[in-house]
Structure formats: C-alpha cells, structure tokens
SEMARPA-73884 format. One record per residue: z, x, y of N, C-alpha, C in turn. Coordinates in steps of 0.001 Angstrom, whole numbers. Atoms other than C-alpha are relative to their C-alpha. Example, Ala and Ser with C-alpha at 12.3 -4.5 7.8 and 13.67 -1.06 7.14 Angstrom:
BEGIN
KERO      n_w      n_u      n_v     ca_w     ca_u     ca_v      c_w      c_u      c_v
KERO        0      890    -1190     7800    12300    -4500        0      900     1200
KERO      -60     -820    -1190     7140    13670    -1060      730     -770     1090
% end
This chain:
BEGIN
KERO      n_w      n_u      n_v     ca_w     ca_u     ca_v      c_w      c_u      c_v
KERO     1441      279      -72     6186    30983    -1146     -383     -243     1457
KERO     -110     -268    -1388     4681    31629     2175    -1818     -295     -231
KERO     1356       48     -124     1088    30281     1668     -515    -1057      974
KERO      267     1039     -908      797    27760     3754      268       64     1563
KERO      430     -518    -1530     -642    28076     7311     -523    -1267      739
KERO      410     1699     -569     -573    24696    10002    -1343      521      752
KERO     1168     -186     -735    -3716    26713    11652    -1070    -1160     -944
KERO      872     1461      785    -5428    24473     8950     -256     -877      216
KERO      -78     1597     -114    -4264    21373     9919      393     -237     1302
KERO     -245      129    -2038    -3424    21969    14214     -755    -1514      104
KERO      835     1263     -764    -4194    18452    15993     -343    -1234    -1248
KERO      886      732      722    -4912    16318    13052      943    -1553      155
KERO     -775     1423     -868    -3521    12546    13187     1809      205     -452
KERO    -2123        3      -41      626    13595    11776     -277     1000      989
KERO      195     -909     -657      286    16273    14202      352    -1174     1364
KERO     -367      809     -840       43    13569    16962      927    -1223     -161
KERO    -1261      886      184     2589    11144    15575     1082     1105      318
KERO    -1295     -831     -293     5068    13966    15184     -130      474     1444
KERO     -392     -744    -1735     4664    15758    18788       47    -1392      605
KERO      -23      910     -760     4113    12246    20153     1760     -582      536
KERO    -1200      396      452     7500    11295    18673      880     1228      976
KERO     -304    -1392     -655     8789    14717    19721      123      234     1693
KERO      265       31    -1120     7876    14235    23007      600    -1204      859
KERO     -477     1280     -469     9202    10917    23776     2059     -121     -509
KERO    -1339     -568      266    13056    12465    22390      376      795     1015
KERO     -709     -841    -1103    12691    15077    24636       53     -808     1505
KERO     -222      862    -1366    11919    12658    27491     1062     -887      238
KERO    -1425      789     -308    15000    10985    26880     1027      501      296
KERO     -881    -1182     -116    17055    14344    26592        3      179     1349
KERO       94     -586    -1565    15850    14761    30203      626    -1275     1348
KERO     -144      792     -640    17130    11502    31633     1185      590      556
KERO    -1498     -157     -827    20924    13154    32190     -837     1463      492
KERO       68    -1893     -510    20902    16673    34209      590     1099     -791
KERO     -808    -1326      710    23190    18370    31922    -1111      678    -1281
KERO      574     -574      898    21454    20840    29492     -351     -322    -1369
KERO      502      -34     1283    20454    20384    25930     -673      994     -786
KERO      465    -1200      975    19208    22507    22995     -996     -694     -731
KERO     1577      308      628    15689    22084    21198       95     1177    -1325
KERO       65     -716     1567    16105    23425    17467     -943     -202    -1019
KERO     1109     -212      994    12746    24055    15372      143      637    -1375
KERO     -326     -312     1239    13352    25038    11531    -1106      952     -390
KERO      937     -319      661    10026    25603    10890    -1358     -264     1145
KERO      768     -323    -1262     8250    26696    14193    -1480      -95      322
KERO     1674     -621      178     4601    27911    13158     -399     1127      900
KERO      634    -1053     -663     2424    30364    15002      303     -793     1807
KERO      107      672     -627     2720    27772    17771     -621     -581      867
KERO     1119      -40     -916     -421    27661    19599    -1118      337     -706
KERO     1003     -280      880    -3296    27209    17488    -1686     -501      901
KERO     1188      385    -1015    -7246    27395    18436     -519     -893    -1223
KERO      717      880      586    -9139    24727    17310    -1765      244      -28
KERO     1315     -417      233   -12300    26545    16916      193     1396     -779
KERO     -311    -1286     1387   -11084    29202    14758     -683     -211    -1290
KERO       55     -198      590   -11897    30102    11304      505    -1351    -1371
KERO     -369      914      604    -9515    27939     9625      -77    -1131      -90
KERO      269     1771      -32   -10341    24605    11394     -845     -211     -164
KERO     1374      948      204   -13768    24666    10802     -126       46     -988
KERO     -339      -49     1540   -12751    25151     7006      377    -1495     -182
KERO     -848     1575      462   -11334    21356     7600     -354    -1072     1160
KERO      695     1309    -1286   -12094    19893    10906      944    -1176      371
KERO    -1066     1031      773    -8657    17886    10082      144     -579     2254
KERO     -459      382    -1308    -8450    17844    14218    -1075    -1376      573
KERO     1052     1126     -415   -11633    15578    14643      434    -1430      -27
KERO     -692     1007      425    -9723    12831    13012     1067     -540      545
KERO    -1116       -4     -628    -6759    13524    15242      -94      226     1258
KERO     -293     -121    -1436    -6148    14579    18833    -1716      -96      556
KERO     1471       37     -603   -10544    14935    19038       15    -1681      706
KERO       70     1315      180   -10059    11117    18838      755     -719     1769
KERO     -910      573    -1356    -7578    10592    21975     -603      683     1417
KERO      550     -931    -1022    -9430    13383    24043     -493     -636     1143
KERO      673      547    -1233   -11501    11147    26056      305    -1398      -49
KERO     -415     1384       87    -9316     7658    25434     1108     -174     1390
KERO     -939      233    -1320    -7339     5925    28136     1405      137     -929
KERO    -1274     -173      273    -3909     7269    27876      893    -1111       -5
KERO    -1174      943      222    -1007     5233    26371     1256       49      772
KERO    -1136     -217     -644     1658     5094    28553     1245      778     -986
KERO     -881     -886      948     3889     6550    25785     -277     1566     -568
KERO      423    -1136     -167     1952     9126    25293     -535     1166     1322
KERO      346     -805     -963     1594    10817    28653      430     1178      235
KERO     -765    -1153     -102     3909    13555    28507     -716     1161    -1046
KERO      649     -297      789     2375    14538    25324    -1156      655      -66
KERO     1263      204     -412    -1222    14061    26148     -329     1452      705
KERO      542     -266    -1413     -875    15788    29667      423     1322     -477
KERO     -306     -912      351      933    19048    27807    -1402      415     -910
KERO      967     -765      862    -2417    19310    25744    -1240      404      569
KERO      802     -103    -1533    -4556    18619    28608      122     1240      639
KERO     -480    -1031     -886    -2963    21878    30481     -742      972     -692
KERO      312    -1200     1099    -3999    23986    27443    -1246      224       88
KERO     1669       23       40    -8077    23237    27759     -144     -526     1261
KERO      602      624    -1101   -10444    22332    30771       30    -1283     -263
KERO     -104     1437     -348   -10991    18642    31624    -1399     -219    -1052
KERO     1721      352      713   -14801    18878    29111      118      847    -1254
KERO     -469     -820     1409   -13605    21383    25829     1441     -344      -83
KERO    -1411     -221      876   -10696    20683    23821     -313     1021    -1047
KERO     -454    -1512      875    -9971    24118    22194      933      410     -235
KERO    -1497     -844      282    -6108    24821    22093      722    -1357     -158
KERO    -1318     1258      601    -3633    22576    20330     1478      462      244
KERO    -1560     -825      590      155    23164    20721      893     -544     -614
KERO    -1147      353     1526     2284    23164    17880     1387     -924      994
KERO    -1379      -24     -192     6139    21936    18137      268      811     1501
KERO     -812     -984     -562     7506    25160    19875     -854       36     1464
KERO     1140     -209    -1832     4674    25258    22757      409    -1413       89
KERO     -737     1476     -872     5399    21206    23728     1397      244       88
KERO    -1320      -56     -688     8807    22086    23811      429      439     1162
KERO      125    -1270    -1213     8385    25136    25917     -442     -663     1509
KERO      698      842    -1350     6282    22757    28484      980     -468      129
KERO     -719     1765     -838     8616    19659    28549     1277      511      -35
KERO    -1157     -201     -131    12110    21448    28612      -50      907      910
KERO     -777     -823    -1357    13882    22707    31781      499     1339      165
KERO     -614    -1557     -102    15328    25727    33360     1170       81    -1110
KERO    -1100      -20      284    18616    24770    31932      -94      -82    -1550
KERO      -96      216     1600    17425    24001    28419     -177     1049     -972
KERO       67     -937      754    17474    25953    25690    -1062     -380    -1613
KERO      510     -123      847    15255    26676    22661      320      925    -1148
KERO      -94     -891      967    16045    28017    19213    -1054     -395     -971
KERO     1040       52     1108    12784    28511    16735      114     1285    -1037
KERO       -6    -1248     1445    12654    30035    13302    -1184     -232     -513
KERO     1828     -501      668     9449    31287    11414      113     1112     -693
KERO     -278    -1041     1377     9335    33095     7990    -1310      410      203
KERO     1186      150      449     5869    33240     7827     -317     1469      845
KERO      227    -1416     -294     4829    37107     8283     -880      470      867
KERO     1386     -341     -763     1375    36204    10313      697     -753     1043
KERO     -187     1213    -1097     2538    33167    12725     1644      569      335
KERO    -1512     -715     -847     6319    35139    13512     -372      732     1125
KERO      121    -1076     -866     4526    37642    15716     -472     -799     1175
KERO     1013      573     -236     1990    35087    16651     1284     -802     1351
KERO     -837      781     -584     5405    32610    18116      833      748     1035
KERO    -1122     -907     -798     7307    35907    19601    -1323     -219     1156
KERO      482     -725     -714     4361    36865    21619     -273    -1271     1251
KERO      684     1414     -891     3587    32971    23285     1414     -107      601
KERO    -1061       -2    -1115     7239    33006    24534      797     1303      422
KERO     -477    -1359     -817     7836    36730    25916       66     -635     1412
KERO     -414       29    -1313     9717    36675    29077     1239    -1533      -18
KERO     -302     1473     -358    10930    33025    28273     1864       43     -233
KERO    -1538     -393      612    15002    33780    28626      889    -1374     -683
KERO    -1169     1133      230    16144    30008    27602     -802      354    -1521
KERO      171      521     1617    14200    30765    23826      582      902     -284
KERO     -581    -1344     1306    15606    32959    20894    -1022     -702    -1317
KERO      848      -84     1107    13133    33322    18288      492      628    -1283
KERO     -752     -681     1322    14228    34160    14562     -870     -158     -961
KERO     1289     -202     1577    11798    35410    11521     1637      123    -1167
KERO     -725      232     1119    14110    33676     9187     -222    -1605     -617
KERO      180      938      698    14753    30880     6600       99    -1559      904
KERO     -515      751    -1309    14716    27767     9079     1737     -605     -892
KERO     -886      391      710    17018    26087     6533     1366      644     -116
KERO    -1320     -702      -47    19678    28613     6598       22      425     1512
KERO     -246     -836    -1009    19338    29714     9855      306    -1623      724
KERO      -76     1174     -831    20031    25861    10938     1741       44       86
KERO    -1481      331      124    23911    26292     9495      560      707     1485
KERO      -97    -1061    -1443    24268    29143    12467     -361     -537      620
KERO      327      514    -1199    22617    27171    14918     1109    -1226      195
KERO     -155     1203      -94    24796    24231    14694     1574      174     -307
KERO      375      631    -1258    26989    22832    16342     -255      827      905
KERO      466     -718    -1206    25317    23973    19571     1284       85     1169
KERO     -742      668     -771    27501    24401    22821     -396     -778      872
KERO      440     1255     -864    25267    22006    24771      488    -1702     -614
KERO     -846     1370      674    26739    19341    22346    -1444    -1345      182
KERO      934      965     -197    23345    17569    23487    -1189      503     -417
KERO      581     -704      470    19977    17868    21846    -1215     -558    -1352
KERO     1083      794     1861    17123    17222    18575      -83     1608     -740
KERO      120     -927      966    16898    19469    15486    -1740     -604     -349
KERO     1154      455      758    13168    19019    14295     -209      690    -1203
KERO      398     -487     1611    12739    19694    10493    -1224     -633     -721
KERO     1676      477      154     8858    19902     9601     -382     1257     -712
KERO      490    -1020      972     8605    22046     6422    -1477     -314     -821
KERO     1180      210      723     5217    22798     4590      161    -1361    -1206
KERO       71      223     1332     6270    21021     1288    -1076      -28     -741
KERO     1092     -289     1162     4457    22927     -706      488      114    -1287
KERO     -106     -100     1319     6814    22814    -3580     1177    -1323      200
KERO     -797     1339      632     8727    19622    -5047     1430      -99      809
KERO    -1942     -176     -431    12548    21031    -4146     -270     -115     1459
KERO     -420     -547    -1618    11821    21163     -238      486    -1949       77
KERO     -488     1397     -768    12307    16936      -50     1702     -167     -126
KERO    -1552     -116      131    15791    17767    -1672      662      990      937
KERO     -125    -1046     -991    16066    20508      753       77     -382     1096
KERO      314      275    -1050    15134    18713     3880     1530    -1136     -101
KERO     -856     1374     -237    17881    15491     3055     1065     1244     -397
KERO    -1070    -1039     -173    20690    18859     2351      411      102     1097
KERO       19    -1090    -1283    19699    20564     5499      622     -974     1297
KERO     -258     1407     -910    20316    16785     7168     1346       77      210
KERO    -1915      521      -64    23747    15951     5750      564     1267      291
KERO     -822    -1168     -339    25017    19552     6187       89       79     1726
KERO      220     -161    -1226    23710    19385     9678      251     -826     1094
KERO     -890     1350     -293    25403    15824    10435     1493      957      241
KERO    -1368        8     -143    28376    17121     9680      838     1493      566
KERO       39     -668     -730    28270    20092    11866     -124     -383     1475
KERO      155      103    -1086    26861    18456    14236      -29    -1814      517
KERO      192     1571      538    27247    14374    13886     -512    -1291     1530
KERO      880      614    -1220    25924    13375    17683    -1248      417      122
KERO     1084      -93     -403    22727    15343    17501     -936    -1107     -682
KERO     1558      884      825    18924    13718    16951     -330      621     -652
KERO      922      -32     1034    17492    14750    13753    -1264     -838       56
KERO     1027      817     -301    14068    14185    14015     -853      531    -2144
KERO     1228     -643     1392    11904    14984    10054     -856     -413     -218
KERO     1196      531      389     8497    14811     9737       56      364    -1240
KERO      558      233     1543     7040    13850     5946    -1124     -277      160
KERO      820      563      732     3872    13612     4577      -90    -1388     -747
KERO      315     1390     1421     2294    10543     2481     -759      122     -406
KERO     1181     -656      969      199    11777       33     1175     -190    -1505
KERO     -714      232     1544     2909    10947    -3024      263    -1077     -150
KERO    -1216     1149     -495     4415     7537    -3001     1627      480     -363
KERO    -1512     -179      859     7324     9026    -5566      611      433     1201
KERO     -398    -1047    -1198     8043    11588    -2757      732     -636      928
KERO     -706      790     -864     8496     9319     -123     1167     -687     -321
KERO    -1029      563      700    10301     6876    -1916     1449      661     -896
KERO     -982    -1272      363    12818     9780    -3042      457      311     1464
KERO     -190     -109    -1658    13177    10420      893      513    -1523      421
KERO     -217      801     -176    13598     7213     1652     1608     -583     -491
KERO    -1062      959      804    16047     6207    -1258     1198      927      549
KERO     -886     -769     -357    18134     9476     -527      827     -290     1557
KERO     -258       56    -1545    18398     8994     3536      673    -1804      -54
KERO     -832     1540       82    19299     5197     2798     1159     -340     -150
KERO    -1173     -124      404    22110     5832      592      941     1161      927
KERO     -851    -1050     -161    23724     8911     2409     1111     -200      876
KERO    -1000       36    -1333    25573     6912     5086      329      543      699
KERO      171     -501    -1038    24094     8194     7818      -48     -360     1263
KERO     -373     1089    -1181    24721     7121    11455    -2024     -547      345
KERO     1564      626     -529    21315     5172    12610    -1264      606     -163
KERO      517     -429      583    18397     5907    10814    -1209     -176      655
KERO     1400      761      344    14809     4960    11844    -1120      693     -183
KERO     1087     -418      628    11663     5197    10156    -1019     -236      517
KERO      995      405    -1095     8511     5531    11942     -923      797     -564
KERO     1544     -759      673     5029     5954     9855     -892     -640      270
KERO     1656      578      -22     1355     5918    10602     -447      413    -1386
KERO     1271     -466      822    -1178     5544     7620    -1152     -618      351
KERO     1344      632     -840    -4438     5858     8712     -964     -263    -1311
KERO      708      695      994    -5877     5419     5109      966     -982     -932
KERO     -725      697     1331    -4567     3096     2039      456      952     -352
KERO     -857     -864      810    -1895     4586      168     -813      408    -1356
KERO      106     -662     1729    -3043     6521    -3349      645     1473      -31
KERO     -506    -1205      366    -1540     9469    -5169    -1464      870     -519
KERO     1270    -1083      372    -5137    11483    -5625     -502      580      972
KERO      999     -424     -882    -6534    12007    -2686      423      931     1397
KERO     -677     -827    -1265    -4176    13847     -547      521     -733     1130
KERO     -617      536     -688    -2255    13037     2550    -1003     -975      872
KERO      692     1002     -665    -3095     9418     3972      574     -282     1268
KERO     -760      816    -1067     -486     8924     6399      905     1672      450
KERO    -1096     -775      259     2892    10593     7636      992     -563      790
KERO     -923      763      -70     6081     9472     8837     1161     1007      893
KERO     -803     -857     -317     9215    10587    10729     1403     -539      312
KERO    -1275      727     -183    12887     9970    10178      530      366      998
KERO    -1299     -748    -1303    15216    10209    13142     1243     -719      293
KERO    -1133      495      118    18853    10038    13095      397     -117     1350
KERO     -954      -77    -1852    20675     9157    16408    -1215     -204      634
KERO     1292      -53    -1040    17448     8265    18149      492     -232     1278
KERO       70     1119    -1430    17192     7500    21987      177     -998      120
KERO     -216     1591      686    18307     3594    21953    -1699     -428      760
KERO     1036      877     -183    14772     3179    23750    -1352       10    -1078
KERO     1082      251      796    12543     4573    21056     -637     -861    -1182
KERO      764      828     1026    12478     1886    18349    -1053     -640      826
KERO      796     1008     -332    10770     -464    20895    -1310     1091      908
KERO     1362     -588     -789     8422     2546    22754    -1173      463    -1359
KERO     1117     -396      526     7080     3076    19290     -298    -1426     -703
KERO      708     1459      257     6784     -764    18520     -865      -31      713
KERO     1252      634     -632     4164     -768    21137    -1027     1197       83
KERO     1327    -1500      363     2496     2988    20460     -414     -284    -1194
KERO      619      110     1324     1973     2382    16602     -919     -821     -128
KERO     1178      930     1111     -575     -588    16379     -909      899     1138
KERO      892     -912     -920    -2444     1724    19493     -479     1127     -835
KERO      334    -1068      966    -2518     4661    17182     -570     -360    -1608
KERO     1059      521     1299    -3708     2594    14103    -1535     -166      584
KERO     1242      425     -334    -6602     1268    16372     -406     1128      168
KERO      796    -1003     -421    -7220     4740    17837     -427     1415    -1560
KERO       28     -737      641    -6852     7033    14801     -101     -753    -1794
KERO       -9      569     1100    -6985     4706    11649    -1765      487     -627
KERO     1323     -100      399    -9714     5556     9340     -516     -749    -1030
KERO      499     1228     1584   -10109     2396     7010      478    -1149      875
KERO     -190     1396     -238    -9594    -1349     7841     1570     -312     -701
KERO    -1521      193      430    -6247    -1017     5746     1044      972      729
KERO    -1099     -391     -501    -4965     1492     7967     1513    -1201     1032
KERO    -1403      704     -288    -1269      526     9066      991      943      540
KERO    -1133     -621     -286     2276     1195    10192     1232     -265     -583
KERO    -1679      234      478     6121     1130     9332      821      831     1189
KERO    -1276     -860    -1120     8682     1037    11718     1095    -1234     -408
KERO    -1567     1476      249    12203     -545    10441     1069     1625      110
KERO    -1581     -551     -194    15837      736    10470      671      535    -1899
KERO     -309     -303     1063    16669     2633     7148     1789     -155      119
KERO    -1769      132     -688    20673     2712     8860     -381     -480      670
KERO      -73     1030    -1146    21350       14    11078      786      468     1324
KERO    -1476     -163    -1027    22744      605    14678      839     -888     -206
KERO    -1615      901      -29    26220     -498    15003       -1     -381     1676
% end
C-alpha cells in the first residue's frame, strides 16, 4: 500500500520534533572527525513546497514550522532552524526539508548517506534533489528490507532513522523487528523512530514491546500539542532512540517545555521524556 504522501503533512509540529531530534544526533555524530553513515528507511520525496496543492488541502504546516518562522531561535534548535532558513528568503517560508535534505545539509564530505523510497512519485522526486551528490546512494526499495543490507555499515559510526507512514496496524510490529534485527547487526548504532499519537493502544504496544526487548539505552522523547483521544487523529508524536548521544536527554529536557509553549495547541498540551532502558 503506497497511498500515503508526507507532501500532506511537510513542516507540521512531528515534523519539527523529529528533524529537530534528527538534527541534534547528527550534531553529535560531527563532534569526532572520523566519518559516519546517515541511514533513512523511509526517505520521502524529500523537499516538499509548502504552497503546493496538497498543503493547502491541510495547512498541517501553519501549526508547525509557520509557528517558529519568525520566533527567537532555541539554542537547540539552530542547526535545524538555519537548514530551513537556507531553503526560503528571510520574508516567505515556502520549502520544507524532509529527513534526507537536513541530512544532505548537516553531513560532511566524509559522510555518507543511504535513503530508500518505494513510493513511485517521491523516488524520482529524492533521486533528482541529490544528483551529483557522490557520498548518497539512493534505493526505490522496501526501507525495511533494504535496512538488513545496509547494516552493519563500515563506518561502524552513525543513526538509522525509521519513520514509516503507518498506514496499516502490522507496521508498529514491523518497526520494533526492523529494530532488534538491526541491533543485532549493528548493536553500537543510534536508532532513532519516529511514532505518531493518535491511538493510545498503538503507542502503548510500542512502548510495552521496546521496554521488554532488552535493548541497550532507550529514550523516549514526545510532544503532544493536544490532549490525548482515540477519534480525532494525531495529537502528538514521539521518538524512540536507542544509543543516544549521552548529551541529548538533557538538550531535550530544556527544548520540550519551549516547543509545548511554541507549538502547543490547547492548555493541556505536554511532554514525555523518561528512559524506557536505563543507561548503565
């Protein structure tokens, strides 16, 4: 099933948790000189306009990155920010970039990029934004299977990001597979997975699974910018990451109540940030 297109939802508030997050991994990847590898599952088109067709079907960006456009930058977010900044003038925000474009910015000569993309419209869409670029390899395949082949890398250093549509039930059992298979291939990289919150069961199935699997250092890091219910569609979203940076629990203890104030859209919006695995 291939119906689902992030041109919909470019920029909206998980959009800036996840790249934020994303962005503050790779800035840690960059502290040594030696190389690293940047592995995307589930790539997208990677460069979406925010005045297209599809966003004004939803507008989901107004709620999200419209919101930070003209706010004083968070020190945690600058890397982030200043990669979206590059994309539009200093007075229109019009171009969002996915995953695969912030990577492309914030990783080095030496680094490397592997992105996969099934999706028959946004494969051509991802080849054509990194022509010339010799550290990527692009693949119109399953990200999920094409992760066993990627892994282990020989940079031995590195984040996997796994950020599937779930548009059908089996992908949360799919995503905690693609984990432990990909641990034990590769058992020093960062696993980073963005989730939705729009189910509670869902989560709490994610949650209970990644708890039990005895996995090395776990942490959990979610914005909801509305109250939780199961009717109304996604309120929040969240992102596990195994092996983190040892500085990001505490850089997103002091970004999350910033991003409730800036992007919350109720008086009950909130956060969660604890340790599902404990460091040792």
């Amino acid at each position: 099933m291939l119906s689902y297109r992030h041109s919909f939802h470019a920029g909206n508030h998980a959009d800036v948790l996840k790249h934020a997050v994303q962005a503050l991994i790779l800035q840690a990847l960059k502290v040594k000189d030696k190389a690293f590898v940047y592995i995307d599952t589930h790539a997208g088109a990677g460069c979406y306009d925010l005045h297209s067709k599809e966003m004004d079907k939803t507008g989901e960006y107004l709620e999200g990155i419209k919101r930070l456009w003209q706010a004083d930058v968070h020190a945690e977010m600058q890397d982030y920010l200043a990669t979206v900044k590059a994309l539009n003038n200093d007075t229109e925000l019009r171009h969002y970039p996915g995953s695969p474009l912030l990577a492309k910015q914030l990783c080095r000569p030496q680094d490397r990029l592997v992105l996969s993309e099934l999706h028959p419209a946004d494969f051509p869409l991802l080849q054509q934004l990194f022509v010339g670029d010799r550290r990527s390899q692009i693949h119109r395949v399953d990200g999920f299977a094409h992760l066993k082949a990627a892994l282990p890398p020989v940079e031995r250093r590195g984040m996997v990001l796994i950020d599937p549509p779930y548009e059908l039930a089996h992908e949360y059992a799919d995503v905690v597979k693609a984990l432990i298979d990909g641990l034990k291939r590769w058992a020093t990289g960062t696993f980073a997975i963005w989730y939705p919150v729009a189910h509670s069961d869902d989560v709490r199935f994610l949650e209970r699974k990644l708890a039990s699997a005895g996995l090395p250092e776990t942490l959990q890091i979610e914005l909801n910018v509305l109250p939780a219910n199961n009717r109304y569609g996604m309120t929040g979203s969240g992102m596990m990451v195994i092996n983190p940076p040892w500085k990001l629990e505490q850089q997103m203890a002091e970004l999350l109540p910033w991003l409730v104030d800036k992007l919350g859209q109720s008086a009950e919006a909130d956060f969660k940030l604890r340790w599902l695995s404990e460091p040792h």
